[in-house]
C-alpha positions as CSV (number, residue, x, y, z in Angstrom):
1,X,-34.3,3.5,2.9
2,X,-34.8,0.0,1.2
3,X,-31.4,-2.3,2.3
4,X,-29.9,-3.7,-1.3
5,X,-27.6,-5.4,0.2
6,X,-25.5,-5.5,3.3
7,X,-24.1,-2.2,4.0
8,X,-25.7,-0.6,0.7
9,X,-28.5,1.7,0.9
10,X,-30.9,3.1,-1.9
11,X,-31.1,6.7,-1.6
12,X,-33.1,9.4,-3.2
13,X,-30.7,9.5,-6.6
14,X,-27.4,7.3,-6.1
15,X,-26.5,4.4,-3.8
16,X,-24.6,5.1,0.0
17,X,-21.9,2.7,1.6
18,X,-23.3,2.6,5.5
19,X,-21.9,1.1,8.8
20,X,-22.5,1.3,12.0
21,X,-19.5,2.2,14.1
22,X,-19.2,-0.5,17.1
23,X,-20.1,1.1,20.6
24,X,-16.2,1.2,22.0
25,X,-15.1,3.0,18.7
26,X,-17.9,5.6,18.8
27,X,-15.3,7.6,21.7
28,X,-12.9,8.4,19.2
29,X,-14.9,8.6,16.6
30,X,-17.3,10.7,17.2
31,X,-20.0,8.9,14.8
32,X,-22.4,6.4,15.5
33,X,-22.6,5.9,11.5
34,X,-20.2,5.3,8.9
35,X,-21.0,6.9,5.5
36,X,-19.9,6.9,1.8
37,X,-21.1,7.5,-1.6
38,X,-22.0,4.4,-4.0
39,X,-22.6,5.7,-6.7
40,X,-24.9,5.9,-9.1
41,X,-25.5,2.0,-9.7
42,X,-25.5,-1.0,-7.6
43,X,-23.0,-2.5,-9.7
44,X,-21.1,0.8,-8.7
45,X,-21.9,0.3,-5.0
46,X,-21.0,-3.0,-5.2
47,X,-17.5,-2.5,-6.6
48,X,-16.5,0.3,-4.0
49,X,-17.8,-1.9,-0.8
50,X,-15.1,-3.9,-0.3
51,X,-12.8,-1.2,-0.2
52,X,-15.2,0.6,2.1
53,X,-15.3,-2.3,4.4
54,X,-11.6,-2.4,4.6
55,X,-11.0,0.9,5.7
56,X,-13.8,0.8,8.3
57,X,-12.2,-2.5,9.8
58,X,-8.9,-0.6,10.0
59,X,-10.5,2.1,11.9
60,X,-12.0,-0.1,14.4
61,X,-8.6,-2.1,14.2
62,X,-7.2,1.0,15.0
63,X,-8.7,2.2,17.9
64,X,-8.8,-1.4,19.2
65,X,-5.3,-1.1,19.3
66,X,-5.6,-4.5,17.1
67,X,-3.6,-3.0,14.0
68,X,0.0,-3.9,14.3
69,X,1.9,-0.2,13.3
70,X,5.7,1.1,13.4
71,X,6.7,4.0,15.3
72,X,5.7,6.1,12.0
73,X,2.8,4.8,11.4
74,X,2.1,5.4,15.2
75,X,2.8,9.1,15.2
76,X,0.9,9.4,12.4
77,X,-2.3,8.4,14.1
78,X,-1.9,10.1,17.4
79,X,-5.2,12.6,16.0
80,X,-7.1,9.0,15.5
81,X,-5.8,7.9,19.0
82,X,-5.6,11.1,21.4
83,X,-8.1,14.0,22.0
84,X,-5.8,16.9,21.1
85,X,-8.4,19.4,21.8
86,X,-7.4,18.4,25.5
87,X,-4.5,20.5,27.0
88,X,-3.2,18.0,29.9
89,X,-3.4,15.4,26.9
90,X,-1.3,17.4,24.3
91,X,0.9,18.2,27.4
92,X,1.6,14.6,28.3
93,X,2.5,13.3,24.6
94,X,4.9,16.3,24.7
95,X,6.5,15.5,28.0
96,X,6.2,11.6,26.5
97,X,8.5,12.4,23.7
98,X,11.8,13.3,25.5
99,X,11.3,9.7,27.2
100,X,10.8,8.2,24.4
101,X,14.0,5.7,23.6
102,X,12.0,4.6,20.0
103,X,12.2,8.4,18.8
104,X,15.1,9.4,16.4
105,X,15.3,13.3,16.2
106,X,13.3,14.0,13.5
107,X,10.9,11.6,14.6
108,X,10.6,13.4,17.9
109,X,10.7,16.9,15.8
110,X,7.6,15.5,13.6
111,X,5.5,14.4,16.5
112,X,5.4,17.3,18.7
113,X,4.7,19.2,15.2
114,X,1.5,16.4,14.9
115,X,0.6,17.0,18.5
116,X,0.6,21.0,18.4
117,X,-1.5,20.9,15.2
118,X,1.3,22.6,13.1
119,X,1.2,19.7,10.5
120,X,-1.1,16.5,9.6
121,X,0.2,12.6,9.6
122,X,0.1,10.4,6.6
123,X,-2.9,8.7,5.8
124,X,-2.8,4.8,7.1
125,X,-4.1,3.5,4.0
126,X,-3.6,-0.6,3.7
127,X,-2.6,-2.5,1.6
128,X,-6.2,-4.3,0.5
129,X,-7.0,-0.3,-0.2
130,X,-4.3,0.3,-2.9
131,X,-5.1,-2.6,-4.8
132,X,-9.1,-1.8,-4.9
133,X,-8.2,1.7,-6.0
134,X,-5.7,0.5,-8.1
135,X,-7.9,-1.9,-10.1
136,X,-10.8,0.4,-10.2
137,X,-8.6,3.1,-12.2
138,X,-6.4,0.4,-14.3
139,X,-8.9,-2.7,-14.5
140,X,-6.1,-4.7,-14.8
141,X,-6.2,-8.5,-16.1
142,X,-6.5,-11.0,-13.4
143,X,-3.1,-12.1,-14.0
144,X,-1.7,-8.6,-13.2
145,X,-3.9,-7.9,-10.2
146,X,-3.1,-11.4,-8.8
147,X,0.8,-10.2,-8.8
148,X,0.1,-6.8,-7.3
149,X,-1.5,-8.8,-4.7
150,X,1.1,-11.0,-3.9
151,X,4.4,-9.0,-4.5
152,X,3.0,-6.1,-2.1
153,X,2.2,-8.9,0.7
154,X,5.6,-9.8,0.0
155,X,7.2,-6.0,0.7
156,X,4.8,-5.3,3.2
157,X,6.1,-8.1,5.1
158,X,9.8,-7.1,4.7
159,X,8.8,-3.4,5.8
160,X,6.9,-5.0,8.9
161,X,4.4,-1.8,8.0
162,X,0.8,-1.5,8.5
163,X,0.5,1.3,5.5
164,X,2.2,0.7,1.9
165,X,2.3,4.6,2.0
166,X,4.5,3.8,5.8
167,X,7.3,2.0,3.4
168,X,10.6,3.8,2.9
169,X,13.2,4.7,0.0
170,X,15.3,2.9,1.5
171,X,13.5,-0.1,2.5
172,X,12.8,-0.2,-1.6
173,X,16.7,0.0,-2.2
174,X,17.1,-2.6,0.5
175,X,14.5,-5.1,-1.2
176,X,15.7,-4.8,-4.5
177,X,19.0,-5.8,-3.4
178,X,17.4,-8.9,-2.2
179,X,15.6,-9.9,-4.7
180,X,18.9,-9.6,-7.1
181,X,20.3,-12.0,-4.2
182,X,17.8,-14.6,-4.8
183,X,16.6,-14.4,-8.3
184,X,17.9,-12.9,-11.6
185,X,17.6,-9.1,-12.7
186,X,15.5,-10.0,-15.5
187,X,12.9,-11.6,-12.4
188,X,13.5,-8.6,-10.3
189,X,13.0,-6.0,-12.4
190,X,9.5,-7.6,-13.2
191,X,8.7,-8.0,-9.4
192,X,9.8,-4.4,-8.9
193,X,7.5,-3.1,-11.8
194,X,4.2,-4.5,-10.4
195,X,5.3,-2.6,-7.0
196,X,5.8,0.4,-8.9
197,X,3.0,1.0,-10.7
198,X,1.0,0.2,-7.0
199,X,3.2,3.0,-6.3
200,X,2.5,5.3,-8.8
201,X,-1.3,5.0,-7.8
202,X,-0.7,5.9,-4.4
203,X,1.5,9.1,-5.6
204,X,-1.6,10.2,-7.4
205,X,-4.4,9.7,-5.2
206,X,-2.9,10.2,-1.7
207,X,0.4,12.3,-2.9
208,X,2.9,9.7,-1.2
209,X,6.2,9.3,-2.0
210,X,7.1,7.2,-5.7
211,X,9.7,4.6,-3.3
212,X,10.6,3.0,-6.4
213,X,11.0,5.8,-9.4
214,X,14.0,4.9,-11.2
215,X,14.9,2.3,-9.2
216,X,14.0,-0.4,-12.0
217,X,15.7,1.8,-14.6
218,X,19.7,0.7,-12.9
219,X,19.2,-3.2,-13.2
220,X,21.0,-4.6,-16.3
221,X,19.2,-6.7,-17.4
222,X,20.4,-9.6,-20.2
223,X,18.7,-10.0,-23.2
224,X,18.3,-13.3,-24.9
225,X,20.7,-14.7,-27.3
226,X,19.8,-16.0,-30.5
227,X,21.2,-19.4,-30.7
228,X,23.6,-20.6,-32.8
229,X,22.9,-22.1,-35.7
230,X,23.3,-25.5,-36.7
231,X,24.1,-26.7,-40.1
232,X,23.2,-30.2,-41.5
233,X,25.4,-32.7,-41.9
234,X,24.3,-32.6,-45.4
235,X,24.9,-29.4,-46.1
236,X,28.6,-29.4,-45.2
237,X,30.7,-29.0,-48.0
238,X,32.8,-32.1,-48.6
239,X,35.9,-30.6,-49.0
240,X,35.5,-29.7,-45.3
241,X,34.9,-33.5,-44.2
242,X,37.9,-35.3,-42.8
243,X,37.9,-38.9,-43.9
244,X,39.6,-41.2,-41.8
C-alpha cells in the first residue's frame, strides 16, 4: 500500500489510520500494528488522524506508566495493565486490595469485580479525544471550539484526572461553586455550558455520566437593566424649573 501521508495508508476502497506499536508496548498489547478506518477520503483520513494519534500515544503512555491517573482511573485500566488470564496475577491484585490504604469500600468492591471479569472499567478517553469527536459531530466555530479547549484544561486540572469521563458529580458541584467565587453567575453559567455540551458528547458516544445536567439551570442569573432615561434640559417643562 502507497504511504499518503504519515500514518495514512491507501487501501483497496477507503483510507486506514496505521501505527506501529513501539517494541516495550507490544507485551501488553498484543499487536505489533495499530489499525483504524479512514474513511473514504483523504480529507476524511486526515481529519480523524489526530484523534487517532492521541489515543495511540495514551496507550503507549499508559503502559509506560507515563500517564499520570487517579486511583479510578487506575482500577479502570488494570485489563490494559495486568494479564488477568493469569491466576497467581488475579490472585495477587485480590490479596493487594485489602492492603490497599487508597481504596474506599466501593472502590475495593469495584476492583475485585474488574479483576474477576464480572464487570468492565470505563474507557480512559482524554481530553484531546472529546474535543476531536466533539468537533467532528458539531463543527463548531473556532470561537467555540477554542473555549471547549480551554474551559476543559481548566476542569481537568481541578479534577487532577487523566479521563474527562474520570470527573465526578461532585467535583462539577464543587467547580461551579468556584467559579461563582471568582466570577459572576452570568460568567459561570457560560463557562459551565461549554463543559456541558463536551459532556453531552461523551454521554452519547461512550455512555458516561452527564456531570453537569441541570447544574446550569440553578444559577440566577441577572438580566440587564434598561437604563434610565434622561430627559433634556430642554424638554423640561418650565413650570418645573426652580429659579433662584
Amino acid at each position: 500500500m502507497p504511504i499518503i501521508a504519515s500514518y495514512i495508508y491507501k487501501a483497496r476502497q477507503s483510507y486506514v489510520l496505521q501505527r506501529a506499536v513501539p517494541t516495550d508496548v507490544r507485551q501488553w498489547t498484543g499487536k505489533a500494528t495499530w489499525k483504524e478506518p479512514g474513511g473514504m477520503t483523504p480529507n476524511e483520513a486526515r481529519s480523524r488522524l489526530p484523534g487517532f494519534l492521541e489515543q495511540t500515544d495514551r496507550e503507549i503512555a499508559l503502559h509506560r506508566g507515563e500517564l499520570e491517573l487517579s486511583v479510578d482511573e487506575q482500577i479502570d485500566t488494570i485489563p490494559d495493565r495486568f494479564d488477568l488470564e493469569d491466576p497467581v496475577m488475579v490472585e495477587l491484585l485480590l490479596n493487594g486490595i485489602e492492603v490497599d490504604a487508597r481504596l474506599d469500600k466501593s472502590q475495593a468492591t469495584r476492583m475485585a469485580a474488574i479483576v474477576k471479569g464480572e464487570t468492565k472499567g470505563k474507557s480512559i478517553i482524554t481530553a484531546s479525544e472529546l474535543i476531536e469527536r466533539a468537533s467532528s459531530l458539531k463543527s463548531p466555530a473556532k470561537r467555540t471550539k477554542d473555549a471547549w479547549i480551554k474551559e476543559l484544561d481548566l476542569f481537568m486540572e481541578y479534577c487532577k484526572c487523566a479521563s474527562p469521563l474520570s470527573c465526578s458529580r461532585e467535583q462539577a458541584v464543587s467547580y461551579r461553586s468556584l467559579l461563582l467565587e471568582r466570577v459572576s453567575a452570568n460568567t459561570t453559567k457560560t463557562r459551565l455550558s461549554y463543559l456541558s455540551g463536551l459532556w453531552s458528547v461523551a454521554e452519547e458516544l461512550w455512555a458516561s455520566e452527564h456531570i453537569w445536567r441541570g447544574l446550569t439551570k440553578r444559577i440566577k442569573v441577572e438580566k440587564n437593566k434598561r437604563p434610565t432615561e434622561i430627559k433634556s434640559v430642554d424638554t423640561w417643562e418650565k413650570a418645573n424649573i426652580l429659579i433662584c
